[in-house]
ZAKOLBA-529174 format. One record per residue (C-alpha): residue in one letter; z, x, y; residue number from 1. Coordinates in nm, 2 decimals, always signed. Example, Ala and Ser with C-alpha at 12.3 -4.5 7.8 and 13.67 -1.06 7.14 Angstrom:
<atoms>
- r  c3  c1  c2  k
- a  +0.78  +1.23  -0.45  1
- s  +0.71  +1.37  -0.11  2
</atoms>
This chain:
<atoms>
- r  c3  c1  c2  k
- x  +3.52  -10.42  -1.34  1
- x  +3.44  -10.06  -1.25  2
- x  +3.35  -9.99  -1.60  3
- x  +3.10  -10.28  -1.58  4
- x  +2.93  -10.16  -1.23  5
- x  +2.94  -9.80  -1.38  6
- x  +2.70  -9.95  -1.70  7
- x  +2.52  -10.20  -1.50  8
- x  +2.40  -9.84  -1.23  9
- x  +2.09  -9.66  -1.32  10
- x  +2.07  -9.27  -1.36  11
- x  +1.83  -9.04  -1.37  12
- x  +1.95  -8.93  -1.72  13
- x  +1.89  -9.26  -1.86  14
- x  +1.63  -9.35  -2.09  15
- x  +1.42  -9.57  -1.93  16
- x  +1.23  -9.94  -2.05  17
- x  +1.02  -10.11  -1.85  18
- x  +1.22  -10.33  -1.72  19
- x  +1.49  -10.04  -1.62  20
- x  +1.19  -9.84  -1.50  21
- x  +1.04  -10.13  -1.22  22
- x  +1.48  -10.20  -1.11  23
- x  +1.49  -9.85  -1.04  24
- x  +1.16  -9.80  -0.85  25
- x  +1.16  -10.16  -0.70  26
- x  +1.37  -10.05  -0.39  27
- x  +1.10  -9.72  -0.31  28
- x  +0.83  -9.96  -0.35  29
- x  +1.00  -10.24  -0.12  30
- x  +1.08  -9.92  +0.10  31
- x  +0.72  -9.80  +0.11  32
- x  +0.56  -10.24  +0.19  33
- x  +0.85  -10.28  +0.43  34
- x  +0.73  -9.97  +0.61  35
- x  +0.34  -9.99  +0.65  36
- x  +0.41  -10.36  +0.74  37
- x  +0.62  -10.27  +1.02  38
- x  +0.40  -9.94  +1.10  39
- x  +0.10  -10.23  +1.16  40
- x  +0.32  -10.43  +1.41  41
- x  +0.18  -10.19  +1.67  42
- x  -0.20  -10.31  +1.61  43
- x  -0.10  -10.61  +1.56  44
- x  +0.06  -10.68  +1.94  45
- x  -0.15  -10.47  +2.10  46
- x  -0.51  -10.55  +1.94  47
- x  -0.42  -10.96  +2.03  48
- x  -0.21  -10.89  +2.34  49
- x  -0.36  -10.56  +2.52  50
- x  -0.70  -10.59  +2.36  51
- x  -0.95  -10.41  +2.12  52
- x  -0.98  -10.10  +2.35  53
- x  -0.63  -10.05  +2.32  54
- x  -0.61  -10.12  +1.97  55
- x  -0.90  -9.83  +1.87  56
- x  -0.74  -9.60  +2.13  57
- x  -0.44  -9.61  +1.91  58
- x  -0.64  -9.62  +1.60  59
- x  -0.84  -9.30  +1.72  60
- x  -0.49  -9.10  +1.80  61
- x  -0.24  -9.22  +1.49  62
- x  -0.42  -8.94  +1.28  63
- x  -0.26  -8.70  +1.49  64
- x  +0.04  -8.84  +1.46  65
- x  +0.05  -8.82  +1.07  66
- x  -0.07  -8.46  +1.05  67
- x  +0.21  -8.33  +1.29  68
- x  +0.46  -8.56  +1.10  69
- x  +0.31  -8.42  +0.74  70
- x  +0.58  -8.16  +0.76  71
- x  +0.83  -8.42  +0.66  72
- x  +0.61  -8.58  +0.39  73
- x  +0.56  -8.19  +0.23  74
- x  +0.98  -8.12  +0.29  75
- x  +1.03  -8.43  +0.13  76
- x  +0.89  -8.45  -0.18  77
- x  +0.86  -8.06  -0.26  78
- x  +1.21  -8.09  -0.19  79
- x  +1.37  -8.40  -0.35  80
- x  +1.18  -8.20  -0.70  81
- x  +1.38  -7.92  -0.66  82
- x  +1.69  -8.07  -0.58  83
- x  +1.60  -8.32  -0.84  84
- x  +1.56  -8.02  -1.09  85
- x  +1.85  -7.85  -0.98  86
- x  +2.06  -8.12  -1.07  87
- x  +1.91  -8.18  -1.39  88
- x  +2.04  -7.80  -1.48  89
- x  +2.39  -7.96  -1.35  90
- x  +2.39  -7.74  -1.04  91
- x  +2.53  -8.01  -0.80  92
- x  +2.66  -7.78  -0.55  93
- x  +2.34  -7.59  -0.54  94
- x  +2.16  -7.90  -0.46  95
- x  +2.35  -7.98  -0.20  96
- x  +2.28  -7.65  -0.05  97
- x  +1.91  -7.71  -0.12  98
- x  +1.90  -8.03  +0.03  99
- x  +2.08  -7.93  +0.37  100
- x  +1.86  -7.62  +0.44  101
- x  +1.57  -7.82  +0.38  102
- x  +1.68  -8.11  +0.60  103
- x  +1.77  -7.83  +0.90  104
- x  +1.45  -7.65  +0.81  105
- x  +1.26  -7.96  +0.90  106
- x  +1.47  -8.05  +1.25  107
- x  +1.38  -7.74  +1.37  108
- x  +1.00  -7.72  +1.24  109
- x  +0.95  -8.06  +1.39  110
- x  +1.06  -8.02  +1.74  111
- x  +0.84  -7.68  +1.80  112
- x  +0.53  -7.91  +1.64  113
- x  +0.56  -8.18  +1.87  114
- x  +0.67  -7.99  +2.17  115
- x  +0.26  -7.84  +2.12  116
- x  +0.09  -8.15  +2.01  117
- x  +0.27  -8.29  +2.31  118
- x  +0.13  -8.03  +2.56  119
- x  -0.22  -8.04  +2.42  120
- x  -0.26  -8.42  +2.33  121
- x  -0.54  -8.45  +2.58  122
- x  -0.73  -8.22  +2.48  123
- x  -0.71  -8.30  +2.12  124
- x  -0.77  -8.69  +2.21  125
- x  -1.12  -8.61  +2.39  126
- x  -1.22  -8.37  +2.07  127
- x  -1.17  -8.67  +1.90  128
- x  -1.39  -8.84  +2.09  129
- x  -1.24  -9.07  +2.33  130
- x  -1.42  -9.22  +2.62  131
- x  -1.33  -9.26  +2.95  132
- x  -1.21  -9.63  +2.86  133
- x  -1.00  -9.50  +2.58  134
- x  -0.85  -9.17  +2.67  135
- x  -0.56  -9.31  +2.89  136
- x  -0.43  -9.51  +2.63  137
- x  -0.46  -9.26  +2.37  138
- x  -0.27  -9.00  +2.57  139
- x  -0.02  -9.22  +2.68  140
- x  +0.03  -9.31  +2.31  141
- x  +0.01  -8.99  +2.15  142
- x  +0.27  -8.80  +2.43  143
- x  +0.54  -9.04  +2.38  144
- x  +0.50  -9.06  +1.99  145
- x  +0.58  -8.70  +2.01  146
- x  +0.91  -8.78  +2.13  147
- x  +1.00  -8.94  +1.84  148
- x  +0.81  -8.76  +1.56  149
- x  +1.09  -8.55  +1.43  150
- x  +1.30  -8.86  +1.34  151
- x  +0.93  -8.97  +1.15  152
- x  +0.95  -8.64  +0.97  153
- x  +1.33  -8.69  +0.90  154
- x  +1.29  -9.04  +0.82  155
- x  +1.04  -8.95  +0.57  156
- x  +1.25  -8.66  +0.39  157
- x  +1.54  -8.88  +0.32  158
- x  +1.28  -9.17  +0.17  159
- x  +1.26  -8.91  -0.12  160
- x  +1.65  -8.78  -0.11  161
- x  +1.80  -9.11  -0.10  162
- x  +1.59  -9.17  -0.44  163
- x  +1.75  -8.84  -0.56  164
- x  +2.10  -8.97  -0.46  165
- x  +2.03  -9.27  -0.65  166
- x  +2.03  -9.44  -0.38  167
- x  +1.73  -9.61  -0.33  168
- x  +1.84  -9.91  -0.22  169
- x  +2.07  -9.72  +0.08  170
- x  +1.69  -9.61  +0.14  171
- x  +1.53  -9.95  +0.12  172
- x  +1.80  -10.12  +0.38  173
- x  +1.75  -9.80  +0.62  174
- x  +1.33  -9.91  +0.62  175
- x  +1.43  -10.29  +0.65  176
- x  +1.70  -10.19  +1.01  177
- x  +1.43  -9.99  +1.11  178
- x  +1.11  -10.18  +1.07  179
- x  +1.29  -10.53  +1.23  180
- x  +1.38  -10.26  +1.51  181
- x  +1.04  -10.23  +1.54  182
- x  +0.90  -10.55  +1.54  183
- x  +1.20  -10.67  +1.78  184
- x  +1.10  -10.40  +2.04  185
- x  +0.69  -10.48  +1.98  186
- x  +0.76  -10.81  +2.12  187
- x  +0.99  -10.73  +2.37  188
- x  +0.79  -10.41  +2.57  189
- x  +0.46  -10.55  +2.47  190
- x  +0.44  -10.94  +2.51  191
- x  +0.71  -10.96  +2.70  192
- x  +0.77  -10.66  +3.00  193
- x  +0.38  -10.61  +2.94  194
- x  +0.41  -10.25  +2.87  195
- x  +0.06  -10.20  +2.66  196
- x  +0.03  -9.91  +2.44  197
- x  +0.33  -9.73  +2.58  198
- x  +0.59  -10.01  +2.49  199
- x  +0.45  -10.00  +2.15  200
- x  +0.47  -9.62  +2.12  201
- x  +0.83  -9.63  +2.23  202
- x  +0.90  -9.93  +2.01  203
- x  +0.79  -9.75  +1.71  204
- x  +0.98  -9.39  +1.80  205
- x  +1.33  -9.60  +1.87  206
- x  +1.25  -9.77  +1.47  207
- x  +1.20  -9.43  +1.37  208
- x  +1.50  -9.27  +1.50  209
- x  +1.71  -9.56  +1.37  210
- x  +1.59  -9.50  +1.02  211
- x  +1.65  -9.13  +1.03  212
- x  +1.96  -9.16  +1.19  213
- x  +2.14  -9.38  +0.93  214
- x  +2.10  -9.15  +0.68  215
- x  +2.22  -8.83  +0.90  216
- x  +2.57  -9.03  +0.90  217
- x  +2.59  -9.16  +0.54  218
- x  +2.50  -8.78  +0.42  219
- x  +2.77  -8.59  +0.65  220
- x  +3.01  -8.88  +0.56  221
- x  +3.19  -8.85  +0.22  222
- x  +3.00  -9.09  +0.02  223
- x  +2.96  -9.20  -0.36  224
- x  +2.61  -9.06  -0.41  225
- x  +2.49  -8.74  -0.55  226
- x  +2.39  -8.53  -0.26  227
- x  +2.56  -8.44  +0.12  228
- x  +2.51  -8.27  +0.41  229
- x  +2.68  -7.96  +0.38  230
- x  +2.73  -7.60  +0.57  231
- x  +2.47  -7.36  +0.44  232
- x  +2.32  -7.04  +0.54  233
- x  +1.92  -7.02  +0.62  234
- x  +1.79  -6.94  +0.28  235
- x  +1.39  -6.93  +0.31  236
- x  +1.34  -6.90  -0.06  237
- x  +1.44  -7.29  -0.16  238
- x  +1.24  -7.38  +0.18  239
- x  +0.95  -7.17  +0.02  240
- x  +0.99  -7.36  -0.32  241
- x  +1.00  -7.71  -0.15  242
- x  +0.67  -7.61  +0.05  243
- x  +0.50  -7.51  -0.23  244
- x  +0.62  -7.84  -0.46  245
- x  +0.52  -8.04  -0.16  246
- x  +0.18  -7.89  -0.06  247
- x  -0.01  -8.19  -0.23  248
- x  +0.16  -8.45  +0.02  249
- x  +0.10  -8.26  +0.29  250
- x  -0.28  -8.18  +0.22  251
- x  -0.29  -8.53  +0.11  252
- x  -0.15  -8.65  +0.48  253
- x  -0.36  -8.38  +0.71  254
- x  -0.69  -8.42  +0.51  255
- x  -0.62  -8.86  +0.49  256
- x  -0.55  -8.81  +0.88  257
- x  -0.90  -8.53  +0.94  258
- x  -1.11  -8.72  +0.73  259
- x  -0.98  -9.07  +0.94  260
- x  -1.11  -8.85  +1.29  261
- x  -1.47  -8.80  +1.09  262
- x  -1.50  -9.16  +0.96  263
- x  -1.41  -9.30  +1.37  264
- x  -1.66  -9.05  +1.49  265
- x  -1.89  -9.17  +1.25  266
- x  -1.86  -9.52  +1.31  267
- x  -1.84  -9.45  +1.69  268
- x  -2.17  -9.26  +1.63  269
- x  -2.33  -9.56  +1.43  270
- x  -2.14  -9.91  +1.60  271
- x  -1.91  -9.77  +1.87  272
- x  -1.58  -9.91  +1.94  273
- x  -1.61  -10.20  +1.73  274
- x  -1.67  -9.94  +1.39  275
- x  -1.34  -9.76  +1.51  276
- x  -1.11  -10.14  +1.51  277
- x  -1.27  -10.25  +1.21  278
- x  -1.18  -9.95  +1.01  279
- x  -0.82  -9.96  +1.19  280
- x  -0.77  -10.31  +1.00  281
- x  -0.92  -10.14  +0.71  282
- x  -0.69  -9.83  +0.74  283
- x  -0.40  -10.04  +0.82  284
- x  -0.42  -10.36  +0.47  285
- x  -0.55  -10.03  +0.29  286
- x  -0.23  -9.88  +0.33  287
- x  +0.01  -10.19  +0.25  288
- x  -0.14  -10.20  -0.09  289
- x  -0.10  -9.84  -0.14  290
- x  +0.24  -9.82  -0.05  291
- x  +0.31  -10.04  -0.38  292
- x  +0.12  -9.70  -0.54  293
- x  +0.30  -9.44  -0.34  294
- x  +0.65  -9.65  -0.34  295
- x  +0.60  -9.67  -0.76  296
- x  +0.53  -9.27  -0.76  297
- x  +0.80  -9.17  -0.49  298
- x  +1.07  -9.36  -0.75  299
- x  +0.95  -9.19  -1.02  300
- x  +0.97  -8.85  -0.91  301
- x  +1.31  -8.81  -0.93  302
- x  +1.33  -8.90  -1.26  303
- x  +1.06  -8.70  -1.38  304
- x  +1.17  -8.36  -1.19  305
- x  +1.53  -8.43  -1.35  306
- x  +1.38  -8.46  -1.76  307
- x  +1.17  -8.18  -1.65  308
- x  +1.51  -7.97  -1.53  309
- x  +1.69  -8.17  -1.83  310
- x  +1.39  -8.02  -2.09  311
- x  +1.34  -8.33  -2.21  312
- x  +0.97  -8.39  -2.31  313
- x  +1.02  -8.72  -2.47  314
- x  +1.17  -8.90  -2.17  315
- x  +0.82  -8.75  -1.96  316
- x  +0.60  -8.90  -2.25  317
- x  +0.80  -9.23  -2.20  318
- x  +0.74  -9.26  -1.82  319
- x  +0.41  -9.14  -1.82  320
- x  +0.27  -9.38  -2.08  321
- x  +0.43  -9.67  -1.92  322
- x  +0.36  -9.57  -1.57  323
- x  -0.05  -9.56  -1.66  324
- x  +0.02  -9.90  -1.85  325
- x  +0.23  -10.06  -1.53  326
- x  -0.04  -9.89  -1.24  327
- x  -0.35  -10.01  -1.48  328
- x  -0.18  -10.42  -1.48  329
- x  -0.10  -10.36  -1.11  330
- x  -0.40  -10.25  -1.01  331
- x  -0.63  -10.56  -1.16  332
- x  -0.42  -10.79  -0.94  333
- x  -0.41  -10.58  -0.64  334
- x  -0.79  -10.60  -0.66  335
- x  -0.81  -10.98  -0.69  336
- x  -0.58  -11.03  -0.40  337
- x  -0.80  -10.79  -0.16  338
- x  -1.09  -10.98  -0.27  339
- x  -0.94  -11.33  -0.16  340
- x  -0.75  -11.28  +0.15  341
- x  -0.99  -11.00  +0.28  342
- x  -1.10  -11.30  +0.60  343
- x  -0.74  -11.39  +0.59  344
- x  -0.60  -11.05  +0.66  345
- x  -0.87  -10.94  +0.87  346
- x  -0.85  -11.25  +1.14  347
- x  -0.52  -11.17  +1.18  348
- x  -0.60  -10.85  +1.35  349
- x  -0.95  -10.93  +1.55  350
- x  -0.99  -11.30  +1.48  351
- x  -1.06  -11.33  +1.87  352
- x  -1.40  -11.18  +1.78  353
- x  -1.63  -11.32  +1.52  354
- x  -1.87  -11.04  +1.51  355
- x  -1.62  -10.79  +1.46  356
- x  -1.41  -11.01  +1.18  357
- x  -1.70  -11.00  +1.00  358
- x  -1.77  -10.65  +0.99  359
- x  -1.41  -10.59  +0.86  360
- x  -1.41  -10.85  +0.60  361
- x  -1.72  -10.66  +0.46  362
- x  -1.60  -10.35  +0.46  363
- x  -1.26  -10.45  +0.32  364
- x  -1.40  -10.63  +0.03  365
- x  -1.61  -10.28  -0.04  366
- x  -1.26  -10.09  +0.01  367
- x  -1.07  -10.29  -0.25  368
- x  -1.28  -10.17  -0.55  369
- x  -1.10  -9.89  -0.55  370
- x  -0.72  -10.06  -0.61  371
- x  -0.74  -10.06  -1.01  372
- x  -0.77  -9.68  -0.99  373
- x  -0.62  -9.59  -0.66  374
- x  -0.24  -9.58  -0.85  375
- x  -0.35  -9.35  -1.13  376
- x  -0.46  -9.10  -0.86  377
- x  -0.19  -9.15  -0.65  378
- x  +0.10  -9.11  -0.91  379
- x  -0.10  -8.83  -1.11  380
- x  -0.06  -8.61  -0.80  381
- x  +0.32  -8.70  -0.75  382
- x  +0.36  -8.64  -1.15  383
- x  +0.26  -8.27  -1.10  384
- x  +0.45  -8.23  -0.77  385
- x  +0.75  -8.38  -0.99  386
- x  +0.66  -8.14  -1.25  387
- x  +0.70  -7.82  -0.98  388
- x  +0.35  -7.75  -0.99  389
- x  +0.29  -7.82  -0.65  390
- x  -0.07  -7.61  -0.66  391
- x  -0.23  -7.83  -0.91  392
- x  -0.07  -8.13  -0.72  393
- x  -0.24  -8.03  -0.41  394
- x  -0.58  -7.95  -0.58  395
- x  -0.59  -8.25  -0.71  396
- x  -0.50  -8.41  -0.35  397
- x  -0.73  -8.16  -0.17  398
- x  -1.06  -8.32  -0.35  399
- x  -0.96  -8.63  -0.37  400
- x  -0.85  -8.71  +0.00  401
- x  -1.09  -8.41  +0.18  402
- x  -1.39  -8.27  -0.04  403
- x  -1.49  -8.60  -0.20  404
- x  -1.41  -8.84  +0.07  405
- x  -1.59  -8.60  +0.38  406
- x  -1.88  -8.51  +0.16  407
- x  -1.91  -8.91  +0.10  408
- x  -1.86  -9.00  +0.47  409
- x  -2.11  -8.71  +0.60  410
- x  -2.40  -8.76  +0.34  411
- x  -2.42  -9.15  +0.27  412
- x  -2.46  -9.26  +0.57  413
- x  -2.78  -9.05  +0.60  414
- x  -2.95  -9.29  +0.36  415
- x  -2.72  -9.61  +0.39  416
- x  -2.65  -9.60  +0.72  417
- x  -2.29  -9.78  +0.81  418
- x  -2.29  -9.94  +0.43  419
- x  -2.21  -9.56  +0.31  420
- x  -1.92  -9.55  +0.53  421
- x  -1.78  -9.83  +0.37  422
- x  -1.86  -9.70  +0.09  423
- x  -1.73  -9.35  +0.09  424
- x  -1.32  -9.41  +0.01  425
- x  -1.42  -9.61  -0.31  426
- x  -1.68  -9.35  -0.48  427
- x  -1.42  -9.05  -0.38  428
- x  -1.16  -9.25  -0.53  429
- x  -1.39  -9.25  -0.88  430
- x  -1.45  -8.92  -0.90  431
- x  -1.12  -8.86  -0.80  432
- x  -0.99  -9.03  -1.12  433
- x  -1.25  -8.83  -1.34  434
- x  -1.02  -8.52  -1.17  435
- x  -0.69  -8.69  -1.24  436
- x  -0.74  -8.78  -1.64  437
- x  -0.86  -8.44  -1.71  438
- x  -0.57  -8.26  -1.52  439
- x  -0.32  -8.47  -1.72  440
- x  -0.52  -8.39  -2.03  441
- x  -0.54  -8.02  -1.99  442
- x  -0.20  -7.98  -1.86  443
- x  -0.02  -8.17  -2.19  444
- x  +0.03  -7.90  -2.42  445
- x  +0.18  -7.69  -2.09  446
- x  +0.46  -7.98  -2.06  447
- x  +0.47  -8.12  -2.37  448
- x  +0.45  -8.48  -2.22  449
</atoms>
């Protein structure tokens, strides 16, 4: 029996066919849906039980929320390479070493950030443009957000170490407690003790603290996977290593969260509120379908940074080729089922306004042009970040998710009016995968994939 379980596990030293491939990655990509389903419970109580107000006042603050929690996204990923890597070189207890600094290393990052964002959330909500109507709401969400958004960081480091572990299915149950958590508590501060925009801030920090908590106790615990929590001294050079792997991620979530404050001041500029729901919804389906992309790449990783540690080019030509094949596929059918239930998705959010479910089905069916190519971008990033070359993984991020989308968002407009901000996210996302192909193209000799 054991020897069965033991053939029927997947490791990262495998070799890997397509069907192999999508059971390993299934639970990160499960993880990732499971996650930006529950992380739109919040719009979805409080835009058809507090209002549309409400709902843009949280819409015009969650930016801020993902750039102080972008630490955890950069620790993360930078971070599950190297330990990936290390392991690869059969270093196990050097991992583990790795992988404790860099979980205390973002504790203690994450509380001095929010203890700041907390202290100056007002002043960074009316910068952002919030009205009189608005900036109680935002406040009151942003402050007690803050409470909670070092479990968010923590939550989002083990996401990528549980996939290291090879564990992802540890990961994927973890996301599922949390995100019913969630949900649970929406309905219960929100519909039922009438507690607006603060019930569903608090409802969404408790979700988060259960799903970085979990992990905290299987990782001390003497477990069956590859990594634990062990005692370590501060090193800063792995921290240093895991910052630099990670940079892409974290450009990638404070330029996605900047260039979100332009596009709502922007459509506040050109429709007002309304603009700033609309792209909410937008912002909000937009993200469920790419967390199919980012799930796919965060699986991946692992196994990449290990046959990159392992020097094994032949085992990074496999996954790439059927990774571009599998994302391509994907892609096509993402794009036909944006197109068709672009009214159904949208009326689930504003359906109490006509006007305004109009404007989002528009702009949604503009926005969905861009699944076929979204995934290559996404996982082309997370290949180089896999790869250790954080720098080119950034660049790459860095044009795609700041240069191309602002320059898009400022000058279109000018001549389209609101149709160019619509149209903004898919035309970066084209040149973006001009930027992608010819990376992987001039960095193939360099890694022999």
């Amino acid at each position: 029996m054991e020897t069965k379980i033991k053939r029927n596990k997947i490791q990262l030293s495998d070799h890997f066919t397509y069907f192999k491939l999508i059971r390993f990655v299934l639970p990160s990509i499960g993880m990732m849906v499971f996650t930006s389903v529950y992380g739109i419970v919040d719009g979805l109580f409080v835009s058809n039980v507090v209002g549309k107000t409400a709902f843009a006042s949280i819409n015009l603050v969650m930016p801020v929320e993902m750039i102080v929690g972008a630490i955890g996204f950069m620790i993360g990923t930078g971070g599950a390479a190297l330990v990936a890597k290390t392991l690869g070189e059969q270093r196990r207890d050097r991992a583990n070493q790795y992988f404790s600094v860099l979980i205390g290393a973002t504790t203690i990052a994450g509380i001095f950030i929010c203890i700041l964002a907390y202290v100056f959330m007002e002043n960074i909500c009316l910068a952002l443009g919030a009205d009189s109507n608005m900036i109680s709401d935002c406040v009151t969400y942003g402050r007690i957000s803050m409470y909670f958004n070092v479990f968010f960081m923590l939550q989002n480091c083990f996401q990528d170490f549980l996939i290291v572990a090879e564990k992802p299915h540890l990961g994927l149950l973890c996301t599922v407690i949390a995100g019913l958590s969630n949900i649970v508590l929406d309905a219960l501060f929100i519909y039922v003790f009438g507690w607006g925009v603060a019930g569903a801030a608090i409802a969404t920090g408790i979700s988060e603290a259960v799903g970085a908590i979990i992990p905290i106790i299987y990782f001390i615990k003497p477990n069956s996977s590859l990594l634990s929590l062990v005692r370590c001294k501060l090193e800063i050079k792995p921290i240093l290593k895991a910052c630099s792997n990670g940079i892409s991620e974290m450009v990638t979530s404070i330029t996605s969260s900047f260039v979100s404050m332009f596009y709502n001041v922007q459509l506040i500029k050109y429709v007002g509120s309304d603009g700033v729901a609309a792209y909410g919804v937008l912002m909000y389906v937009l993200f469920i379908f790419a967390a199919i992309y980012i799930g796919y790449s965060m699986g991946c990783a692992p196994i990449i940074g290990y046959h990159y540690g392992a020097k094994n080019p032949s085992e990074l030509r496999n996954i790439l080729n059927k990774s571009f094949k599998l994302l391509t596929f994907t892609g096509f059918v993402m794009l036909i089922v944006g197109e068709v239930f672009a009214r159904p998705l949208s009326s689930l959010f504003v359906g109490y306004d006509v006007t305004l479910t109009n404007m989002t089905v528009h702009a949604m069916r503009i926005t969905t042009i861009c699944f076929v190519i979204l995934g290559i971008n996404v996982f082309t990033s997370s290949f180089f970040t896999a790869l250790s070359n954080g720098w080119l993984s950034a660049i790459i991020s860095f044009l795609r998710t700041f240069i191309f989308k602002l320059s898009f968002v400022i000058f279109l407009p000018v001549i389209m009016g609101i149709e160019g901000i619509w149209w903004s996210n898919p035309l970066s996302e084209i040149v973006a995968f001009i930027i992608s192909v010819v990376s992987l193209s001039l960095m193939r000799k360099r890694y022999d994939y």
